[in-house]
N, C-alpha and C positions, 0 to 999 in steps of 0.2 A: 504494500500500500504506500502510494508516494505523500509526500506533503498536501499535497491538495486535498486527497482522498481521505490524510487523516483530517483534515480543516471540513470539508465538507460531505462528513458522513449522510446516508442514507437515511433520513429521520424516518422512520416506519410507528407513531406514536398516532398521528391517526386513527392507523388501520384498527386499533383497540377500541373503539369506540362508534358509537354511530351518530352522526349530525342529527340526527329527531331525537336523541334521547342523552340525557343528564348522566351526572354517576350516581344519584341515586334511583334510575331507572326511569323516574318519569321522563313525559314525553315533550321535546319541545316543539311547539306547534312552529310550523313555518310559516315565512308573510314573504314568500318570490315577489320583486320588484316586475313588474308588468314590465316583458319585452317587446324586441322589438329588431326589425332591421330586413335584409335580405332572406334571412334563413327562415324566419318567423315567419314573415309572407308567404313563402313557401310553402312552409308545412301548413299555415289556413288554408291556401288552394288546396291542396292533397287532402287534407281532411274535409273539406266541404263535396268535393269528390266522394270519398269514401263513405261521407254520412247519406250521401243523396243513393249511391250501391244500398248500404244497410240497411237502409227503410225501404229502399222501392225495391228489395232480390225478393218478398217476400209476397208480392202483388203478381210476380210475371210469374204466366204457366207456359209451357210448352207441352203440348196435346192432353192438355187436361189438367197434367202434374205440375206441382209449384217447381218450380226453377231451384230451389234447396230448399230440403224438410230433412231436420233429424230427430225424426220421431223414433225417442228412444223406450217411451212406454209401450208402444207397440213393435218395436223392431222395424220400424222400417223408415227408409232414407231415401231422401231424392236428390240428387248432385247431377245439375244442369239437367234433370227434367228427366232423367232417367231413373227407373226405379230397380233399388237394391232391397232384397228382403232379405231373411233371416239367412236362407242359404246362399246369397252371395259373399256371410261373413269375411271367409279369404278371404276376395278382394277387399274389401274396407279393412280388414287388419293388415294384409299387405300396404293398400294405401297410407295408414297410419306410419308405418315404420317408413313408408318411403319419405312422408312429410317430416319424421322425427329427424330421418340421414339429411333434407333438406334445410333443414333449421340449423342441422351443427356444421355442416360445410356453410353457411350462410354464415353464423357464425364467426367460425374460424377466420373467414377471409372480412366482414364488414361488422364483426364485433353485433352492440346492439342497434344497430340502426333500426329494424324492426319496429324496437319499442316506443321511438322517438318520436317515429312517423307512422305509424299504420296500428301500432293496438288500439283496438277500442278504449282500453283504460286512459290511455293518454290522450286520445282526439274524445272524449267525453271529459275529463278532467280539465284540461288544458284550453282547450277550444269551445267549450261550452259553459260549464260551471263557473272555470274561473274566470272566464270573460262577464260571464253576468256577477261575480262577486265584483272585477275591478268593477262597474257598472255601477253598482248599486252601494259597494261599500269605501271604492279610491284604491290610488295605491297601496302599493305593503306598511310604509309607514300610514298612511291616515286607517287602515285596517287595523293594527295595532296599536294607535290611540283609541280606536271604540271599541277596541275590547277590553281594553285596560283601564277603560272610564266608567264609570257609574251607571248605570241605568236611569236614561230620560226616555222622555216620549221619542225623541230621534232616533235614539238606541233602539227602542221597541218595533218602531218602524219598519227600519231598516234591517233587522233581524227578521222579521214576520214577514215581512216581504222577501228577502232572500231566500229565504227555509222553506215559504208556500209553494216558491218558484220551483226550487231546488226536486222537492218533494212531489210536482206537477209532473218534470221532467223525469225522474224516477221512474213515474205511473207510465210514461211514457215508451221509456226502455225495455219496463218490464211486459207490457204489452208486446213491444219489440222483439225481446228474448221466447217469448211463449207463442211467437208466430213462427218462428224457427224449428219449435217440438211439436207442434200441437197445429199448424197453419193458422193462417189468415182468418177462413171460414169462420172455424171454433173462437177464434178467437174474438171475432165479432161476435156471437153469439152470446157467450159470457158478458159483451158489453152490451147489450140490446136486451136481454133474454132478463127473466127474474131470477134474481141469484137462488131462489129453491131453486132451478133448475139446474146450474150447475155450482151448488157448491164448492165443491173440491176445485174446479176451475178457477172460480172466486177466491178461493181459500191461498192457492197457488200464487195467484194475481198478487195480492196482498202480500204475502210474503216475499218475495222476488223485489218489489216495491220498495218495501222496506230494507231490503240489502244493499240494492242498488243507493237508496238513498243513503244508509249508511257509509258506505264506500265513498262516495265523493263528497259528501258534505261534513264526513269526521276522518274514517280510515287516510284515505288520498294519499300520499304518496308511500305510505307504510304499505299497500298495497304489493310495489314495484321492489322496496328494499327487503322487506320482509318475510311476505305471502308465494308471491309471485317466483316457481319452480324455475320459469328460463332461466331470473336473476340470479339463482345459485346455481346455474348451469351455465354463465358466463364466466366464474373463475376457473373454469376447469378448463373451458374452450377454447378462451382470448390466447394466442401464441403474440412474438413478440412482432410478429408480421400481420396482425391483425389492423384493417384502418377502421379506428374509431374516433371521437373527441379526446385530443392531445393536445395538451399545453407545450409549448416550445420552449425546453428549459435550457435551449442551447443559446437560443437569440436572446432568452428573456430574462437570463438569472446576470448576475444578482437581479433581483429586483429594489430597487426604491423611486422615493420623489425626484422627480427631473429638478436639476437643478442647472442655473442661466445660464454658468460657466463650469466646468468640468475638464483642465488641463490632464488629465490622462485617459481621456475617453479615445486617446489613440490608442493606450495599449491594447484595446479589444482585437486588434489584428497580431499583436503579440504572442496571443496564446491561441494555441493552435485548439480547433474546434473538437477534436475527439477528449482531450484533456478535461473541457468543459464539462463537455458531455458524460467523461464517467465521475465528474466529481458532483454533477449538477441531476443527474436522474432521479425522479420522484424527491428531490429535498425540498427542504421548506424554509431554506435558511434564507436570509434578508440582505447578509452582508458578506463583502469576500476583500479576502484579505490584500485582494490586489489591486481593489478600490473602482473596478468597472465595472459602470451602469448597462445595465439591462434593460430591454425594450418596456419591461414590464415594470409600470409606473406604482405598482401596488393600490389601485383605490379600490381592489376588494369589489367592483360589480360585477364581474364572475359567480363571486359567493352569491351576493344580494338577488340576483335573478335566477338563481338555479332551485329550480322545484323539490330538491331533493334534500337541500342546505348542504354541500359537500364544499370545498374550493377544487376545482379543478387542478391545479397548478402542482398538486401533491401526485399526481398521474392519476393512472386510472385505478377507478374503483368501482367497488363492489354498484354502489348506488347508483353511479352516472346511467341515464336512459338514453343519451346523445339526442338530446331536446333540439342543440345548436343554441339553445338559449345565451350559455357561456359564448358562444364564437359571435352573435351579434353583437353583446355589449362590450366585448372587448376589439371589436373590429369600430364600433365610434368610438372608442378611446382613441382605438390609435391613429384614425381619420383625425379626431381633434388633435393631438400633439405633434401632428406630421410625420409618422412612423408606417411601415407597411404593414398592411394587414394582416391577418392569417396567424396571427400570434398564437391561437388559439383556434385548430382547424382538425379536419378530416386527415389524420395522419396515423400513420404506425411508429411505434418507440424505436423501429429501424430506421423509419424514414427520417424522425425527429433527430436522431444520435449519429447515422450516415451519409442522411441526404441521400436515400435510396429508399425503392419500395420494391418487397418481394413479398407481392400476394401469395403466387400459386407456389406453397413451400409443397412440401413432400406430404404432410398431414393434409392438406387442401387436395393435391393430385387423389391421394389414395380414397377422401370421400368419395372425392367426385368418380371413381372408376365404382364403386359399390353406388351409389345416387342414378349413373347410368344405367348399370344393371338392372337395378330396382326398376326403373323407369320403363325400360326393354319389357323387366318379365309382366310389368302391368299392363303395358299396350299388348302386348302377347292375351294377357289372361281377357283384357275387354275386347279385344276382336274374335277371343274366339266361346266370346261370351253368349248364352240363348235365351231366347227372351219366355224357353218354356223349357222347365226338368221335370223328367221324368224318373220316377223309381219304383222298381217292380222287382218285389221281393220274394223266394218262398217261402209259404207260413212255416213258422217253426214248428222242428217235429214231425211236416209231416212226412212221408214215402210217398212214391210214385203211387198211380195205381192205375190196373187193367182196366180197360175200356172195353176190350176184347181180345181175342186172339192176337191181334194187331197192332192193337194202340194201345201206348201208355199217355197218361194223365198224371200233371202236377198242377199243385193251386198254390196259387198266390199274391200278393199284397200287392196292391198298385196303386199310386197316387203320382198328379196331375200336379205340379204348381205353375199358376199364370202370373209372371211378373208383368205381363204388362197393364195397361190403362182402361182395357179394354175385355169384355168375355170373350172366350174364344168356346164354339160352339161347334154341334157336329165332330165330336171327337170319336177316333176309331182306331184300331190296332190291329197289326197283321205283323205276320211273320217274315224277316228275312229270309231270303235264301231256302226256304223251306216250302216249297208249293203244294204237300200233300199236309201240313201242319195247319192249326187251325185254334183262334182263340175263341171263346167265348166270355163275354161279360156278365158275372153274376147279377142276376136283376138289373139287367139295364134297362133303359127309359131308351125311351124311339129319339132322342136326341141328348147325349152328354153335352154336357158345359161347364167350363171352369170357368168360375167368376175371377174379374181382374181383381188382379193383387192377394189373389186368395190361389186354394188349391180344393184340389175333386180326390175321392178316394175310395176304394173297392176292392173286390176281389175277380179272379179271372182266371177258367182255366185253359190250361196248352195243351192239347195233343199233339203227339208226333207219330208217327210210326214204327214197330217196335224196330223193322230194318234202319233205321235210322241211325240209329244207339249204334254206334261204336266203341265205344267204352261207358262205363259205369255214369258216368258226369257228362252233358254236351252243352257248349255254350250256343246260346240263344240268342239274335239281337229281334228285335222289338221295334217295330217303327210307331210310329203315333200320328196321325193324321187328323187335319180338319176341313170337315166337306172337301174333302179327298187332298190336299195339299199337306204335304210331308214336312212336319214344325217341327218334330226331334225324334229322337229314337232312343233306346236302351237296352242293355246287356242283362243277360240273368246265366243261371246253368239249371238245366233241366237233367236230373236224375232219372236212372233206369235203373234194371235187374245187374247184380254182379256177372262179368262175363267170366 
């Protein structure tokens, strides 16, 4: 360790603690300074985007079916108007694990940018709530003078008006969230209909309400540092080649006040930039022994606007959701002092320490060759997906038995699932490859139907012929047809006499 490095150790005394909460555990509330700037613009548009998708994906059908339902009380799911029932589980648990390989090469290479810009937690907290608190109650300081002040009619006010709002919006989401499981229809009903009719609906409504409101009008940002699984899945993830919100402690350390005249503000070409770099990573120190000023003026509105109460400047951490909030106020600081921007930007601790960026490291390559895969064997498994299974079973237990001289008889189990939108009618079964074989359907009706999104189910028996039997076991395929058009088919083995 050289001199420098003993001068400016790695102060790691942060990471012991969390910015919402004291040493004696309580919580301290945050009051974010309302931002502002290029990045903040940005993510309004994206989120008004986003909100305007979230409410209207629930209205649009395609032939019938809502455009996404994940109805998990009944088992069944629509993704893009296609319907997954119970037996298409693989796919959807395939799907999951490919979205999980998605998230951590995601990850890996762009940190949490996710959270910043696209969760709902953040574009309803951030975009919604807290814009109607600066609204109604001012910025962070005038917010924590009214909360800190007495109860008057103002206070009462502006409290009851917030909370009603707040708690409107809630009802709003929660509606929102229950058109997602339950659809649109039902869920108009529940708001039209007398709550005796559906209770439980009601009961649900309420509840959901109530969380929702909780969540953004107390939990908020304990959600993200806390609650929220990705967040403890970004220290595991983040490599050092990851781009996330980085403070630049190469341009920017020491930090202090600009001051008018500064005769050795040449030496900063003295010391050479990787020196900096390992004495200056993640520290928190203010001053350096060799008296030159860094870009970074310290007026601390990094902290003041960051949703999370963290400083940036200590590197990354656990809490940062890469709002960008930090990079707008600190990109007008350094517009006002005539310094370049980006002090605070979209980088990796390589690119910050090397002036280089190496996304695609060897952990990024290796996702993405399993992300690909994944990708391959789903389109594999949806194209060669049918929009009708069949299974035909034999009853357990039972044996062959003679017909005649001739013909041997096996029975059994047959059922019909219709995934699609629609009945499918005139259902009938006949034999592969077998022209002297012949099924019969136990009590059937002059026209079978499988109702959409349901299934049909019976029994049936096979004849074959006893030449037929070349060994003890013969496999059988099974077609299935409607008003004579061939929608799937299915395998069984039919049993005979030991030869």
């Amino acid at each position: 360790m050289n001199d420098i490095e003993k001068i400016y150790q790695d102060s790691e005394a942060f990471r012991d603690n969390l910015a919402t909460v004291d040493k004696k555990g309580k919580r301290i509330w945050i009051y974010p300074k309302k931002p502002k700037g290029r990045f903040y613009n940005a993510r309004t548009y994206v989120s008004w985007l986003l909100l305007i998708l979230l409410f209207g994906m629930p209205f649009i059908k395609i032939n019938g079916e809502p455009f996404m339902l994940f109805n998990v009380l009944e088992g069944k799911f629509n993704i893009f108007g296609i319907v997954f029932t119970p037996q298409d589980l693989h796919l959807f648990a395939l799907a999951m694990v490919t979205l999980m390989v998605f998230i951590v090469l995601f990850t890996v290479v762009f940190g949490r940018l996710f959270c910043g810009w696209i969760c709902p937690q953040t574009i309803f907290m951030e975009m919604v709530f807290r814009k109607i608190e600066y609204f109604i109650e001012g910025d962070a300081n005038q917010q924590r003078k009214l909360n800190q002040a007495p109860w008057t009619p103002e206070k009462f006010f502006k409290k009851t008006i917030k909370h009603a709002i707040f708690f409107a919006i809630a009802v709003i989401i929660s509606n929102l969230f229950l058109s997602y499981i339950i659809g649109v229809e039902e869920v108009g009903k529940i708001i039209r209909e007398p709550v005796s009719d559906h209770f439980g609906g009601f009961i649900g409504m309420l509840v959901f309400s109530g969380l929702f409101y909780g969540v953004f009008a107390f939990m908020r940002e304990q959600v993200c540092t806390t609650i929220c699984p990705y967040g403890r899945l970004q220290g595991v993830l983040l490599v050092q080649d990851s781009i996330v919100v980085h403070y630049d402690f190469v341009r920017g350390e020491p930090r202090g006040k600009i001051k008018k005249a500064n005769p050795l503000s040449s030496m900063r070409d003295e010391v050479s930039k990787s020196d900096v770099a390992t004495a200056t990573a993640g520290s928190t120190f203010t001053e350096s022994p060799l008296k030159i000023q860094g870009d970074c003026i310290d007026c601390k509105l990094c902290v003041h606007v960051c949703p999370t109460g963290i400083d940036i400047r200590n590197g990354t951490q656990l809490e940062c959701v890469n709002c960008t909030a930090c990079m707008d106020a600190c990109d007008e600081v350094m517009e006002k002092v005539e310094r370049p921007k980006g002090l605070i930007r979209y980088d990796s601790y390589t690119g910050i320490k090397e002036g280089r960026r190496k996304i695609f490291n060897t952990r990024a390559k290796a996702y993405t060759a399993v992300l690909v895969a994944l990708i391959a064997l789903q389109a594999f498994l949806f194209a060669t997906r049918t929009e009708v299974e069949t299974l035909v079973l034999r009853i357990p237990g039972q044996l062959f038995q003679k017909v005649d001289e001739n013909t041997l008889r096996n029975i059994y189990n047959w059922e019909v699932i219709n995934k699609t939108a629609t009945d499918i009618d005139g259902l009938s079964f006949k034999l592969k490859d077998e022209p002297n074989g012949r099924i019969e359907i136990v009590g059937a009706a002059n026209n079978v139907v499988s109702p959409k999104q349901g299934m049909i189910k019976g029994v049936m028996m096979i004849d074959l012929p006893k030449d037929a039997m070349k060994a003890t076991k013969k496999k059988v395929v099974i077609e299935v047809y409607s008003n004579g058009k061939l929608i799937d088919q299915a395998t069984t083995n039919f049993l005979g006499p030991i030869k």
